[in-house]
N, C-alpha and C positions, 0 to 999 in steps of 0.2 A: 872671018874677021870678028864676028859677032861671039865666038867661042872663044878666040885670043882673049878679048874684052875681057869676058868672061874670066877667063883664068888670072889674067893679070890682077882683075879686081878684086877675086876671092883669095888670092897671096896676100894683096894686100891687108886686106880683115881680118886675117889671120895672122898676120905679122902688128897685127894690131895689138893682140894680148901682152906684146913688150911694153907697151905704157903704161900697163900696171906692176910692172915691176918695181919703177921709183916707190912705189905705194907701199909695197910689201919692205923694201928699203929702210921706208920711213919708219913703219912698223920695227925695227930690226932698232935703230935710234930711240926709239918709244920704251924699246926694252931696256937699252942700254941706261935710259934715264932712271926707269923704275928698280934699276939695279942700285944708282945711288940715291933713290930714296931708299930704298930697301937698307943699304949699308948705313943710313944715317940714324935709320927707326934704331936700328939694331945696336950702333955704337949708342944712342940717345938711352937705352932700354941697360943696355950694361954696366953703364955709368951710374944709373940711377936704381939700378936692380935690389942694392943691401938696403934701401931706405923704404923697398915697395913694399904697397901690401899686398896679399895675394888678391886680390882683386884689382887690381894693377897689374901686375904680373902677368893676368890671365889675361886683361887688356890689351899687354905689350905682345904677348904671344900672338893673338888671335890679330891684331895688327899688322904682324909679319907674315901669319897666315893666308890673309887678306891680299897682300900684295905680294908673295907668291903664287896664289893663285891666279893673278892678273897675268903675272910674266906665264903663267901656262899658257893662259888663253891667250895671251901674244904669240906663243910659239905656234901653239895647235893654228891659229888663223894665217901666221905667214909661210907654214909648210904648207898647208893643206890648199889654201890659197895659191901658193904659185904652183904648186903640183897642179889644183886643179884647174886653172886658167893660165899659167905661163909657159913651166917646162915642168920634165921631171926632171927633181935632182938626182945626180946621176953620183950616186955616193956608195955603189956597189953594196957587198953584200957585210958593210962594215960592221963589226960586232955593235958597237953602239947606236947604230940605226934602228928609231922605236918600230914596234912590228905593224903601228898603223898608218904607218908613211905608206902614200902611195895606197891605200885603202878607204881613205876617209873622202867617200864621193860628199858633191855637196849637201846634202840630205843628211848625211852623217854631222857635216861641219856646223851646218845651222843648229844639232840637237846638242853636239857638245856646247856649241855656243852659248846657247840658250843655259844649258845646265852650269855651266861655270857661271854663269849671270846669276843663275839662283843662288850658289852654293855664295858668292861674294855679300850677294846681298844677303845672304841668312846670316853671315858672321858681323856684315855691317848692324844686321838687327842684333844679334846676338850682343855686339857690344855696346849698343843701346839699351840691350836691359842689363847688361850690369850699372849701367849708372842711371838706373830709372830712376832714381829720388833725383837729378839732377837736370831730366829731360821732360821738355815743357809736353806736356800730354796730348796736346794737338800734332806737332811735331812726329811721338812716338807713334802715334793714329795714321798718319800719312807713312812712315814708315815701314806701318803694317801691311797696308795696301797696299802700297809698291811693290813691296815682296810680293802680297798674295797675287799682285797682277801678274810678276818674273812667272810666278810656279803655275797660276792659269794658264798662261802665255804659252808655259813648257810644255804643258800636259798637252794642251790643244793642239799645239806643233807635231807634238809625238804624234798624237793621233791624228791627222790629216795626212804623216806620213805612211802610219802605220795603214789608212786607207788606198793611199796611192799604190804603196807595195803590191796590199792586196788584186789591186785592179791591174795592176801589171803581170802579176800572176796569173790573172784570171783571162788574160788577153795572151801571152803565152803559152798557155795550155791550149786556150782554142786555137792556136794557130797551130799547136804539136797534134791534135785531135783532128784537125782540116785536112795535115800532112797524111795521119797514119790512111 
C-alpha cells in the first residue's frame, strides 16, 4: 500500500513540471511584444534616418541591437527551459533546429544567461557613452557598476561552475579507478 502511495505521489511531482509551461508561454508573448517594439525602434530609426547624425545612427543601430539580443535570450530560456524541466521538443531532426537544442543543461543555460545580461548591458553602457556630454555623471557611475557587477557576477558563475565540473570529474574517475 505504502509503495502504491508512493508511486502515485512521485507521478504526481512529476506531472508537476506542466505548470511551468504557462511560464515558458508567457515568455513566447514577451517575445511577441519585444518584436513590436523591435518593429517600431526600427520603423521610428528609418523615418528619421536622412536627418541623423552618425552618432545617432550608431544609437539607433545598437538600439536594435539591444533588443535583439533580448529576443535571443528569450528564445535560449524558453527552449532550454521547457527542454530542461517540461518535455523535449520533439521537432526531429529538422534542418533548422539550433545544434544546441536539447544540449544546453542547466549550468549551460545560467552561463548563456548571464552572458547575454552582460553583452545588453555593455551596449546599454555603450550608448551611454555616446551621449556622455548629455548623462548626468552619477547616473553614468552607477551604470558602470552595474555592468562591472553583470561581468563579476559572469566570471564568478563561470567559475563555480568550472569548479563543480572539475569535482565531478574528479568523483567519476575515482569511481572508474574503484571499478578497475
Amino acid at each position: 500500500m505504502l509503495r502504491a502511495f508512493e508511486s502515485r505521489f512521485e507521478a504526481m511531482l512529476f506531472a508537476s513540471r506542466w505548470l511551468m509551461a504557462p511560464f515558458y508561454l508567457g515568455l513566447v508573448v514577451a517575445l511577441v511584444v519585444l518584436m513590436v517594439s523591435f518593429l517600431g525602434e526600427l520603423w521610428h530609426f528609418v523615418l528619421a534616418a536622412p536627418a541623423l547624425k552618425e552618432t545617432d545612427v550608431i544609437l539607433g543601430v545598437l538600439t536594435l541591437i539591444d533588443l535583439s539580443l533580448a529576443g535571443n535570450l528569450l528564445l535560449i530560456v524558453v527552449f532550454s527551459g521547457y527542454e530542461n524541466f517540461v518535455s523535449k521538443l520533439h521537432v526531429g531532426d529538422h534542418v533548422d533546429r539550433p545544434e544546441w537544442m536539447g544540449t544546453v543543461d542547466f549550468s549551460g543555460l545560467k552561463l548563456k544567461l548571464v552572458a547575454s545580461i552582460v553583452a545588453i548591458s555593455g551596449i546599454h553602457l555603450l550608448k551611454s557613452f555616446m551621449n556622455v556630454s548629455q548623462m548626468d555623471k552619477d547616473d553614468l557611475l552607477w551604470l558602470v557598476i552595474v555592468h562591472l557587477t553583470f561581468v563579476v557576477s559572469g566570471l564568478l558563475l563561470a567559475w563555480m561552475d568550472h569548479i563543480s565540473g572539475s569535482t565531478k570529474k574528479m568523483k567519476l574517475s575515482g569511481k572508474a579507478e574503484a571499478v578497475s
